[in-house]
N, C-alpha and C positions, 0 to 999 in steps of 0.2 A: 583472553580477548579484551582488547580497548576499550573506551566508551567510544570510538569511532569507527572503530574495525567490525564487520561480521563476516563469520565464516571460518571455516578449518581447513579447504584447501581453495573453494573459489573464495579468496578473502576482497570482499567490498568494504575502504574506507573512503568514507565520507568528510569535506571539508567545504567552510564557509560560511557568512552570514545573510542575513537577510538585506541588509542596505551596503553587504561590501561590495567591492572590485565585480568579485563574481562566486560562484558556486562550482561542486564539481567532484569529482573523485576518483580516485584507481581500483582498478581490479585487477586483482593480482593468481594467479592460479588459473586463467582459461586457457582452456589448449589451444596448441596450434592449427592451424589450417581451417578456423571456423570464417565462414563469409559472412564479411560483416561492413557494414557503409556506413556513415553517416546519416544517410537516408532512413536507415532500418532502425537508428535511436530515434531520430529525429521524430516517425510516426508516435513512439508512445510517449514522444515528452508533448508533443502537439495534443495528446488525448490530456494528459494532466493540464495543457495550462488553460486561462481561465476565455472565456467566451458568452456571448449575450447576454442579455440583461441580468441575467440570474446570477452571476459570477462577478468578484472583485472587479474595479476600474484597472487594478495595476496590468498593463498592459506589454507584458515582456517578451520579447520574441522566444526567449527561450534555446536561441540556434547553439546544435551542439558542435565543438573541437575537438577531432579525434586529435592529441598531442603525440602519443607514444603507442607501441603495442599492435599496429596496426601497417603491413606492407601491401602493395600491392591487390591492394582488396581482401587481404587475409591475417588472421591474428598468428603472434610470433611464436605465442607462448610466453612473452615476457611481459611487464603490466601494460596497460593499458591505462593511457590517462585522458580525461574525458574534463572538459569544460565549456560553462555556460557563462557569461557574459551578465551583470545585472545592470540592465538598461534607461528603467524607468522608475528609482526610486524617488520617495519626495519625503526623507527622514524629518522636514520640518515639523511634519505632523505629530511627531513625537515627542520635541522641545521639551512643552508643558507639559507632558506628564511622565518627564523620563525618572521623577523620583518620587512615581505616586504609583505602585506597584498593580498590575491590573489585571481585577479580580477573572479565575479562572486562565491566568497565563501562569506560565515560568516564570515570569519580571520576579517575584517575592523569591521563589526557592534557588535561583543560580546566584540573586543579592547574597542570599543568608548563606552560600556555599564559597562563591569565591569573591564574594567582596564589591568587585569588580564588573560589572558587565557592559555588554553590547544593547542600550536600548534602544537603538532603533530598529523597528521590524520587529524586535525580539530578538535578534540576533541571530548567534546559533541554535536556539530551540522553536525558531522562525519554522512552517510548514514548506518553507524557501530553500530549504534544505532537503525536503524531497525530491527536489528535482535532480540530486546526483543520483537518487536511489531508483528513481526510475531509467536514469541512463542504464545505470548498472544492470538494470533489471530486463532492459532490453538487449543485452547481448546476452543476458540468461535465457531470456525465453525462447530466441534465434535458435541456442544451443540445443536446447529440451526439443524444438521443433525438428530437430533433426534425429532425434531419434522419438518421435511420435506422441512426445507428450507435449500438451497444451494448457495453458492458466489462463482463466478468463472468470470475472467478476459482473457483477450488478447489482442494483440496489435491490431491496424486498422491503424495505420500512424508510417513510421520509416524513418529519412531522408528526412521527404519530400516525400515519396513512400507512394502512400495510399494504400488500400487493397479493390477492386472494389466485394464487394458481391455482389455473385452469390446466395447463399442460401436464398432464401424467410425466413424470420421468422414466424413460423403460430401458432409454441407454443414452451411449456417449452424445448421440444427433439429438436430441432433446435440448440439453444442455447448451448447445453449440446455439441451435433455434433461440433463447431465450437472451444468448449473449447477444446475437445480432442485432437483435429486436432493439434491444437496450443500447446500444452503440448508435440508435436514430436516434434517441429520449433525449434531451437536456437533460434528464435528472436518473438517466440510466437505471430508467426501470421498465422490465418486458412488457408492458402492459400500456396499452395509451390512454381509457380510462384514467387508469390511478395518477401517471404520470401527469393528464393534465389538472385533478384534484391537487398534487402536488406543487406543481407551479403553481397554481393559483394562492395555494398557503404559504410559498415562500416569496412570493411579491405582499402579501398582505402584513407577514413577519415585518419582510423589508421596511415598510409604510410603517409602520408599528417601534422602530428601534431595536427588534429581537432579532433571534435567531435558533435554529433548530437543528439537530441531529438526527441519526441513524440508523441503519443496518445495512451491511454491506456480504452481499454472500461470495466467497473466493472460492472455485471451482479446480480441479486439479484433473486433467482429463486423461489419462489411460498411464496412468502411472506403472512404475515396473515395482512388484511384490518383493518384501526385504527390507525395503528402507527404512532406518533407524536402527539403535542401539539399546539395548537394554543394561542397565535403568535409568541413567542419568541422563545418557543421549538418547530418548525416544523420539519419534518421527515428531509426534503432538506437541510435547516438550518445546522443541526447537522452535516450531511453526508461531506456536505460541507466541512465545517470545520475540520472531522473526515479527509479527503482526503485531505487540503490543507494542515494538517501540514506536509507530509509527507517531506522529505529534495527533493527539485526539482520539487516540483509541482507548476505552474503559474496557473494552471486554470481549470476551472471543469463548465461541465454544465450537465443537467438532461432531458432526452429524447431529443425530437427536438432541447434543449439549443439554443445557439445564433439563430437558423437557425426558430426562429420563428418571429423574424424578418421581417424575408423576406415574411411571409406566412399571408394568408387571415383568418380570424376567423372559416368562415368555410371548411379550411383545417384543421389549428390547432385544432379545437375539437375537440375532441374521441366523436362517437356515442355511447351512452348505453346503450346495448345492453342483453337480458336473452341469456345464452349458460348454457344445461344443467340443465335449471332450475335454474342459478345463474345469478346474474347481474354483469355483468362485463362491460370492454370497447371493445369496437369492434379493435382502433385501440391501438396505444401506447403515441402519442406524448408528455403527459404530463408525460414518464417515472417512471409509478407506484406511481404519487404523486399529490395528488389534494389539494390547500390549506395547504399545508405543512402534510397533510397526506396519508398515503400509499391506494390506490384502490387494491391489491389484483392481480393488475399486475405486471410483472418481473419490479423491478426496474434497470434503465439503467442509467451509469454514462459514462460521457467521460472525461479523464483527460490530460490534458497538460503538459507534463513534458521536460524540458527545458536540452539542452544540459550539457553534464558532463563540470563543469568548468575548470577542471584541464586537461590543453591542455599543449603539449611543445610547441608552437610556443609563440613567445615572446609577452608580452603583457606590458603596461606603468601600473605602481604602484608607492607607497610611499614606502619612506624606514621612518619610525616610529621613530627612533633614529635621525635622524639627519635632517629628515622634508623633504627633498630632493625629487621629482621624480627620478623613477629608474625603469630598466627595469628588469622584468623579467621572467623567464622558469623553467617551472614545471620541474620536473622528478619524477619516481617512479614507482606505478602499478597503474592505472585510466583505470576505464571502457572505451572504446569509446563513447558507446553508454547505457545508466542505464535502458531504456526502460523496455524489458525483464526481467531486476532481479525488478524492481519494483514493477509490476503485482502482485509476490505474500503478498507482501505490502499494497499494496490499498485494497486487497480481506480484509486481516487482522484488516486494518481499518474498513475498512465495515461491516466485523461480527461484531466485537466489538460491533459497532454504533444499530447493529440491537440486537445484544443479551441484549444489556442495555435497549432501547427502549422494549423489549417484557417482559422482569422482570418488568419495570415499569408498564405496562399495566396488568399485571399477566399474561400474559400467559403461561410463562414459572415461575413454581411453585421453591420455596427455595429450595424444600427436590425432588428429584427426584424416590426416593424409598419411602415403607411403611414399610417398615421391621424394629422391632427395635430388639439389643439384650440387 
């Protein structure tokens, strides 16, 4: 696998920078005869891009091109190529400090790797580069919907402000509840209380020159039992890694995650239990995942995504050219807080991750239609 490519047979690669031409990617591996428009990317690149006061000024339509891969309102089976136009850059803003490396970005590690870089935007390790992953992620999710699985994400932590659930979870319509909820929030969290404690700490952030991070919880709704590989290809494994490249993720855990810990063996078990005549878990803690494979329950991720680096208050750097300590201050359009726009991100990952794992297993057939002419 590339550092651009993911995936083993739905393969998503990704290309472009932050202040180029434009952004964008192919997917290579979806079957044929899936229905799929413009329209149907276009809604989750609309939830990614940025909106009211809360969110960067970069103002980019974001409008997607199906190029390839795509006839008559239905996929061919052959790639699929997807591009977004970058509309409203203003790289001036980067001039001055294209060789003063800034603290909490990639500017330092792609210098020291190839010499060479893209500084305006950041380049390729720009967040501007998720918008192919969410293209991609939207004819994953289409696909999953067609056969009864669903990815859907929200916040639970902003600021430091957690979100104290009130909702018992007891099945999949729970789950479902809390994402809608959150789909009204600006800061995509189920709760309006917290959400507006929230807003109010990241306009004060704003005011202030900071900026603040996360928790993001990615939901996996009625998944099919099996999935994953034992030992290298585990469900967890992958997921993992599918969610840690995202730009700003420090950390991820699955169900109970760290907080098993703390817990006695027999709290952490799930009892196994028949419901319906199926065997399932009675609780959740292992997060839909036993030995790196999927039990048939919702899988549950939580991710840690770390404050937007790009703050104005001034911070100590090199200057590259003359070796020097030097200080200095962003300016531009930077999120406060990336939280919210991430969410539809990690969902994107997450199909991905599920749709490749269910072609592997077959469940999900090459040709989706019978029909030839």
């Amino acid at each position: 696998m590339s550092g651009n490519t993911f995936g083993k047979i739905f393969r998503v690669t990704t290309w472009g920078e932050s202040h180029g031409k434009a952004v964008g990617c192919v997917v290579d591996g979806c079957p044929s005869g899936l229905d799929i428009s413009e329209a149907d990317i276009q809604r989750e690149l609309d939830r990614r891009r940025p909106g009211g006061e809360l969110a960067s000024k970069r103002m980019e339509e974001d409008r997607v091109h199906i190029l390839s891969g795509v006839f008559e309102g239905k996929t061919t089976g052959t790639p699929i190529s997807l591009l977004v136009y970058n509309k409203d850059t203003i790289s001036e803003h980067y001039v001055k400090i294209k060789d003063t490396p800034r603290p909490g970005h990639a500017d330092l590690t792609y210098w020291l790797k190839y010499g060479h870089r893209d500084w305006r935007g950041g380049g390729r390790a720009s967040a501007r580069e998720t918008v192919a992953r969410v293209a991609a992620g939207a004819i994953a999710k289409k696909l999953l919907l067609n056969f009864g699985v669903n990815v859907i994400g929200y916040a639970v932590e902003i600021c430091g402000i957690g979100w104290n659930q009130s909702v018992k979870i007891s099945d999949e319509k729970d789950y479902l509840k809390l994402y809608e909820f959150s789909e009204r929030s600006p800061v995509r969290v189920p709760d309006f209380e917290t959400s507006s404690r929230i807003i109010e700490k990241i306009k004060q952030l704003a005011e202030e020159g900071d900026s603040a991070g996360g928790i993001a919880e990615i939901v996996v709704l009625n998944p099919p039992a099996g999935l994953g590989e034992p030992v290298f290809g585990k469900l967890s494994a992958v997921l993992s890694m599918a969610v840690m490249s995202v730009p700003a993720v420090k950390g991820v855990e699955i169900g109970a995650g760290f907080g098993v810990a703390r817990m006695l063996g027999s709290e952490n078990n799930d009892p196994i239990i028949l419901k319906d005549g199926k065997i399932c878990l009675e609780t959740n803690n292992c997060g839909g995942i036993l030995g790196g494979i999927s039990t048939g329950n919702p899988i549950v991720l939580r991710v840690a995504i770390k404050p937007t680096p790009s703050i104005s208050k001034p911070q100590k750097t090199i200057d590259l050219k003359t070796m020097e300590e030097t200080e200095i201050r962003i300016h531009g359009r930077h999120d406060t807080c990336i939280v919210p726009r991430a969410i539809p991100v990690l969902e994107a990952m997450v199909a991905i991750t599920i749709v490749d794992f269910m072609l592997l297993h077959g469940m999900i057939p090459r040709r989706l239609i019978s029909e030839s002419y």
